[in-house]
N, C-alpha and C positions, 0 to 999 in steps of 0.2 A: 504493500500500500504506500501511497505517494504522500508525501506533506509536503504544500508548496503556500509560502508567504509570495504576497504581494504588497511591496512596500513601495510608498508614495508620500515623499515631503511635500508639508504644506507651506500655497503660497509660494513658492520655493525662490524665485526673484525677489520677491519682496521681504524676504526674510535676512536676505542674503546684505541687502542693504540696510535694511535695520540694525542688522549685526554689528555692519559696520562704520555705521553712524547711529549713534546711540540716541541721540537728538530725534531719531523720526520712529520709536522707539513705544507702541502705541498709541500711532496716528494713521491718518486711514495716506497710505501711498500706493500709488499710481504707477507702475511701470511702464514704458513705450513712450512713444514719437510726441510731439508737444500738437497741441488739435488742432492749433494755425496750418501744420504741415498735413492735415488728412490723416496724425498717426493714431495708434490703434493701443490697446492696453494689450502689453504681453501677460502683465500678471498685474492682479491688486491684493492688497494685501484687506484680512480680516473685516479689521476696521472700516477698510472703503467697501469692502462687499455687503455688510450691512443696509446701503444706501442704493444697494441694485445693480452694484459695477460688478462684472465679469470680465474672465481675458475673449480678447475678438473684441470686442466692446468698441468701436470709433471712441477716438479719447474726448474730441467734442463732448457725447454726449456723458460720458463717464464726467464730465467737469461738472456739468449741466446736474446732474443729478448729487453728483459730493463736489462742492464748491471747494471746500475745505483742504481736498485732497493735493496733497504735494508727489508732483509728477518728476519722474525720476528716471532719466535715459539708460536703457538698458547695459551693464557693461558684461558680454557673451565669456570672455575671458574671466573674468572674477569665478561668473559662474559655473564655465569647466571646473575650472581650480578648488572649489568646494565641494561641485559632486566627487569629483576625485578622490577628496577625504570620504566621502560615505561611501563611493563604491569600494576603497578600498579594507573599509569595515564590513563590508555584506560580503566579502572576498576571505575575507579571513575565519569566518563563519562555514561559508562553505565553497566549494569552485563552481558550484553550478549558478550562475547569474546570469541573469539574462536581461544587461540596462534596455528601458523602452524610451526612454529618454535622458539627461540628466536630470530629473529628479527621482524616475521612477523605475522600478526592475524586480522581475520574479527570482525569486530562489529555491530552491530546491534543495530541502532542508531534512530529508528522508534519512539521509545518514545518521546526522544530528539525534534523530528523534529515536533511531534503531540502538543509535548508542546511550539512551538511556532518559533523555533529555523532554520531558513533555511540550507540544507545540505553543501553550500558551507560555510557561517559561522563558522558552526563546526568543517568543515576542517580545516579551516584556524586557528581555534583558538586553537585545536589540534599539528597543526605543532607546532604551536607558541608555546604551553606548553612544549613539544620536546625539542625544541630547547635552551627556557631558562631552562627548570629546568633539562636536559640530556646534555645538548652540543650535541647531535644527531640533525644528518637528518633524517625528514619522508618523503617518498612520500606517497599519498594519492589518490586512486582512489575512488569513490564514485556512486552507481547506487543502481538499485532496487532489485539488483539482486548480489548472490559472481560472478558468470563470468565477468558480466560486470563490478565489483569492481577491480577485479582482475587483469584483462585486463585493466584497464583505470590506475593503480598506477604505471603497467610498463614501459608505455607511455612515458613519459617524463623525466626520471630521467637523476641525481640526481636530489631533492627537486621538486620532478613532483605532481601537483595537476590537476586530472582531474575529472570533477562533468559531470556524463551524466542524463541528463535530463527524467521520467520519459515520457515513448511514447517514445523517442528517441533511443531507446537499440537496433534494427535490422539495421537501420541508420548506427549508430557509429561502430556496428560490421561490416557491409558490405565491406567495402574498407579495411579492413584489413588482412595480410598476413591469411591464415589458419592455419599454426601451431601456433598461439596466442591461438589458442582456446583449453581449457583443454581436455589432455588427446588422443592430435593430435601429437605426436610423430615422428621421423623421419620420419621413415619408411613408418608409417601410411600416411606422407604430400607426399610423394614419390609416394604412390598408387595414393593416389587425384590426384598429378599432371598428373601421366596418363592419368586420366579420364578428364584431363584439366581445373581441378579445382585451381583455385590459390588463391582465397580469401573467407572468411567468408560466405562474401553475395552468390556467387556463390553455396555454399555448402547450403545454406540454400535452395536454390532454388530446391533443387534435391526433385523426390517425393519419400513419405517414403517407397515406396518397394525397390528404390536404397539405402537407407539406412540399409535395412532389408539386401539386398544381400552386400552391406559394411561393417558394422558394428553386422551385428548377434544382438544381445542380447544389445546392447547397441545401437540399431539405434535409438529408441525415444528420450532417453534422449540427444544423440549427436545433432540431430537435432534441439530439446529445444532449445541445448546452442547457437547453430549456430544462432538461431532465437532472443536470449536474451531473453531466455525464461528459468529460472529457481529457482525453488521453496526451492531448499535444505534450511534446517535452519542452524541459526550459532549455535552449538555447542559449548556448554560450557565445557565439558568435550570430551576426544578424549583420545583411546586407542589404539595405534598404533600396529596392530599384526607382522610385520616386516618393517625390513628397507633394500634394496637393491642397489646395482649399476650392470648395464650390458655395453654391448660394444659391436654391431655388426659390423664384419671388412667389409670393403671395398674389402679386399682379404681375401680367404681362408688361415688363419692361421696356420702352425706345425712344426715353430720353440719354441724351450724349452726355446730360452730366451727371447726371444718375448712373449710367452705366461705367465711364468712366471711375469715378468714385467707389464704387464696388470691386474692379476690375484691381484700381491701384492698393484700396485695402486688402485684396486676398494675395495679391503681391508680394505685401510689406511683410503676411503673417506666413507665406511660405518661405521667404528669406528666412524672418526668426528660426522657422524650422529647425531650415539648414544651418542656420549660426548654431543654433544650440544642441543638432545633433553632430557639429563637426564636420558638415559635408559642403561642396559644392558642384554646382551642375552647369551644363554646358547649352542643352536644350529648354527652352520656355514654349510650356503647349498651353493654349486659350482651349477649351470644352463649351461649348455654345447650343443652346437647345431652342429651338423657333417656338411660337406661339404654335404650329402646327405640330408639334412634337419632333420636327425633324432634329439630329442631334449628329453634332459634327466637330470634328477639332482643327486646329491650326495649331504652325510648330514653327519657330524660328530655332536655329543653333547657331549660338554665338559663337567667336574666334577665340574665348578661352571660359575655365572654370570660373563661377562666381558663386557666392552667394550674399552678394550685394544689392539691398533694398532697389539702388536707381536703374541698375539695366535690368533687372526683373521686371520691376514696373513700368519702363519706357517701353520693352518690348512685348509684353503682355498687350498694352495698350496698342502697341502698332498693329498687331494682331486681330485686338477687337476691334480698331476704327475702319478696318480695313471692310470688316462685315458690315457697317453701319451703311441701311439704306432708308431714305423715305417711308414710312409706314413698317417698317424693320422692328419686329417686336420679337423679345425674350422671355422665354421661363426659367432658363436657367443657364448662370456662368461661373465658370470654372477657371482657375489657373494653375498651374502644375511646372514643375522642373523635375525634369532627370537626365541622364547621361554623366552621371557622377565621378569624381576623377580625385586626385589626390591635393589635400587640402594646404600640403604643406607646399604646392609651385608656387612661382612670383606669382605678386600680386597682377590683378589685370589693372590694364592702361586706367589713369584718371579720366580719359578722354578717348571714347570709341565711341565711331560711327557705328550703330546695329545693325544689320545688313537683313533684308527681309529676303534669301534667293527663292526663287519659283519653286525651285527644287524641293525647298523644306516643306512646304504645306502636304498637309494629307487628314484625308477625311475621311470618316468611320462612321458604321448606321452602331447608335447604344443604343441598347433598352431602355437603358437607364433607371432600374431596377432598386429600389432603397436607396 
């Protein structure tokens, strides 16, 4: 039997900064771009999320709602340099780690527990290394499973410690919302509710031909998870083939400054990505979905690796003005980078033309599916 933590700092930018200016130190802070520039909250902390700020969040309206909040330019470096210290504590714990980001990573903690160790003690004694030797908060979920890890460390935060009992994993998932469950999307929770499904358990209940006519290609495993049922291992090594963000509207979209505006926010928040997963990419693909349903992408590949806010966003934008026509309306847009390369070449030029060649574009029928 498997025991796998999922541990997840909270806040994790903004903690980072508090630590290190003591002065902002239970006050509501703001991470990301200043709102004059279009930028966006990579993280807030506590205090500001009381007042309705979220990361993604346009920092505009995050000001708008906590006046009070002191905004605070993100620095990507600091915060390698911190996760470093806690992945190197969740390393000495055990070898099986699996970062999902810097702030957050599965462990696989089966050893530990064979050698005598109960899962809640390790949690706890886990936090507790966090907290003295980072000044960080963990939360921590803990099952036998990543879903049920996954799902249990979101529970309670901040400093949320939840241990679900091995036989308990279909229990614990049942009364919970359905979109908890990986890979349940808006959209996707949108259909379920049709179908009058509102929680876990309900969905687990369905037989798997309605899964089959749901979910296609992915009915069994969704099912799995519904049930607390899943076997994926933790992954020591992970190679991310892209990073994206999308936005499907509420209204059909085709104003130029609206869609801009969206276009350069999911820009800004796929760069953070790649700053703070340590990566940069080469290719920028726009994803576009007509009021007709039709759904099609565009791709520029620049002359070297970035993961720099300004040629993300200039070229994304080249992309979508390219599609802008009279009466030209949207349901849905996308930005995305991959063709990922090695972080540690020169820097690219301060000043590069973007090149849009004929060659690069290419377009794809999506379903577009959850």
């Amino acid at each position: 039997m498997r025991h796998i933590i999922h541990a997840d700092l909270d806040a994790f930018y903004a903690t980072v900064e508090q630590l290190d200016n003591p002065e902002l130190a239970g006050k509501p802070v703001l991470v990301g771009g200043r709102p004059e520039n279009r930028g966006v909250v990579a993280t807030a902390s506590y205090e500001a999320r009381e007042f309705g700020v979220h990361s993604a969040m346009p920092m505009r309206t995050a000001v708008n709602r906590c006046p009070q909040g002191i905004i605070v330019p993100p620095r990507f470096g600091r915060y390698r340099e911190k996760s470093g210290e806690v992945m190197a504590i969740f390393r000495d714990l055990t070898g099986l780690v699996e970062p999902l980001s810097l702030d957050e990573a599965y462990l696989d903690v089966t050893a530990v527990v064979e050698a005598g160790q109960a899962p809640l003690a390790i949690a706890l004694d886990l936090k507790r290394r966090i907290a003295d030797e980072t000044g960080m908060v963990l939360s921590v979920g803990v099952g036998t499973c990543k879903t049920v890890a996954k799902i249990g460390s979101d529970l309670d935060k901040p400093d949320g410690l939840v241990v679900v009992q091995p036989g308990d994993e279909a229990a614990f998932l049942a009364p919970l919302s359905v979109n908890k469950l990986w890979g349940i999307g808006p959209k996707t929770a949108e259909r379920l509710h049709r179908e009058g499904i509102e929680t876990i358990g309900q969905l687990a209940e369905q037989p798997l031909e309605w899964f089959a006519r749901m979910f296609g290609q992915r009915a069994a495993g969704v099912r799995d998870k519904a049930m607390g049922q899943d076997d994926e291992p933790v992954h020591t090594e992970r190679a991310a083939k892209s990073l994206s963000s999308e936005t499907t509207f509420a209204n059909d979209v085709g104003d130029e400054a609206e869609l801009r505006s969206v276009v350069e926010r999911q820009a800004v928040g796929v760069a953070h990505q790649l700053e703070r997963k340590g990566l940069k990419g080469r290719t920028v693909t726009v994803k576009l979905r007509l009021a007709d349903f039709t759904t099609f992408t565009r791709q520029s590949t620049l002359p070297y690796h970035t993961n720099a806010e300004e040629p993300i966003k200039e070229t994304a934008w080249a992309l979508l003005s390219a599609e802008l026509e009279p009466g030209r309306t949207f349901r849905l847009l996308g930005v995305g980078v991959t063709n990922f390369g090695d972080t540690s070449e020169a820097a690219e030029p301060e000043e590069q033309q973007l090149p849009l060649f004929a060659g690069d574009d290419a377009s794809s029928d999506d379903a577009g599916q959850g």
